[in-house]
N, C-alpha and C positions, 0 to 999 in steps of 0.2 A: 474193341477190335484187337484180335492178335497181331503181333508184330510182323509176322510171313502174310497174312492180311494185307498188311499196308501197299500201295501201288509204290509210293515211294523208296521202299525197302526194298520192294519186290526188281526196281528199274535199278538202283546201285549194284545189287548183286549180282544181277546180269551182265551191267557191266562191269564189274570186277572180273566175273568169269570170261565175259568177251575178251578182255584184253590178255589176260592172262592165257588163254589161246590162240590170239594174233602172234604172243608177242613168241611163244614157242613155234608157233607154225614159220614164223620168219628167221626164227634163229635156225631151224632144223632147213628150211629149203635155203639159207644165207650157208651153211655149211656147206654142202650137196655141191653147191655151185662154186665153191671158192678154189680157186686151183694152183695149188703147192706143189712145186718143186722141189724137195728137198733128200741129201744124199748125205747121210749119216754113218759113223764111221766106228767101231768098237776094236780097241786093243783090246785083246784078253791077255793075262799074265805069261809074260816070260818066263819059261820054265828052266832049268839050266838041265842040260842031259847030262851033263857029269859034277856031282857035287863030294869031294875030299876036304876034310880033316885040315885044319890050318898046321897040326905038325906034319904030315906028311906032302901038301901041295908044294912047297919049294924042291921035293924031290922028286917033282913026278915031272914027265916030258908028255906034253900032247903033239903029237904031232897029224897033221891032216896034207894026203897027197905029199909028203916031204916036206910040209912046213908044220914050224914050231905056231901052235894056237895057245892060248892061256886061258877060252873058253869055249863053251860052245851052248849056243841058246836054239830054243824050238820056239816060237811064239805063235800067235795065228790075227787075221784080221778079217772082219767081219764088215763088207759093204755091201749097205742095204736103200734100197728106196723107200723113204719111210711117208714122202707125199701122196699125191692121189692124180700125179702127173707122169708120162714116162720121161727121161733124162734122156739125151742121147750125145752122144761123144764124152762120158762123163771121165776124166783123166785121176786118177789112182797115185799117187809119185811116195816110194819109197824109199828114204833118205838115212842111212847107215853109219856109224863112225866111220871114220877114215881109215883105220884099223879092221875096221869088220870087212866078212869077208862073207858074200851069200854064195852059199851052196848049191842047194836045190829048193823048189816050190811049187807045191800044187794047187792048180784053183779048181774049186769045185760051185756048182748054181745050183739053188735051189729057187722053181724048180728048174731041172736040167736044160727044158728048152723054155725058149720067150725070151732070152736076153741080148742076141746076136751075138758079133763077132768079140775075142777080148784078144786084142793086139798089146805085145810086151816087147819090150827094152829091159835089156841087162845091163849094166855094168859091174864091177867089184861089190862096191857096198852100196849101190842104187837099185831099183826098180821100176821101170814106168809101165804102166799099166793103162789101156782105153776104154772103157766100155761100151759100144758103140751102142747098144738099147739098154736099160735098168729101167725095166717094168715099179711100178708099184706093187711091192710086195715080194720083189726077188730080192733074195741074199747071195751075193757072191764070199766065199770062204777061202782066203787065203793061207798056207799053213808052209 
């Protein structure tokens, strides 16, 4: 008798194969079902908009609006829903040297609509930010 013959062979590998599609079917509907919260955050690199020469920067004056600046940065920030749940009132807070001083800011959503209201707070070198909906899969871009 061939070994695929055997009943005995033939019932092990069934169940090998039984289980090993239980045990995926439960991992994939145990996924599906599992429901994450989470609000994930990406600095991208601070760029400087104005970079001189270490012999010439003790001679240079920056000045902004009538004040004396010694830099000035562009950065951006990148908040996203990266679970499989919406967020909602999700708070933003952008925290600056004491020296720094923000200018201006644009937030952009991708996509444009589905995220609701985003209510802001300025101070000097602060930011607070609300996001009253953060869909799964929206990116809010800060710059």
């Amino acid at each position: 008798m061939n070994w695929y013959e055997n009943p005995t062979i033939a019932a092990i590998i069934g169940g090998v194969v039984g289980s090993v599609i239980t045990a995926a079917v439960s991992m994939w509907i145990t996924k599906k079902t599992t429901q994450i919260r989470r609000v994930d955050c990406i600095i991208n690199d601070a760029s400087s908009l104005l970079s001189f020469s270490d012999t010439i920067r003790t001679k240079l004056e920056i000045k902004y609006s009538g004040e004396q600046a010694t830099s000035v940065f562009l950065f951006n920030l990148e908040v996203f829903n990266c679970g499989n749940q919406a967020v909602a009132n999700q708070p933003c807070l952008i925290r600056l040297d004491d020296k720094a001083k923000i200018i201006g800011y644009s937030i952009k959503t991708q996509p444009a609509v589905g995220f609701g209201e985003i209510s802001k707070s300025q101070s000097q070198n602060s930011l607070d930010l609300s996001i009253q909906l953060l869909n799964p899969g929206i990116v809010s871009t800060l710059s």
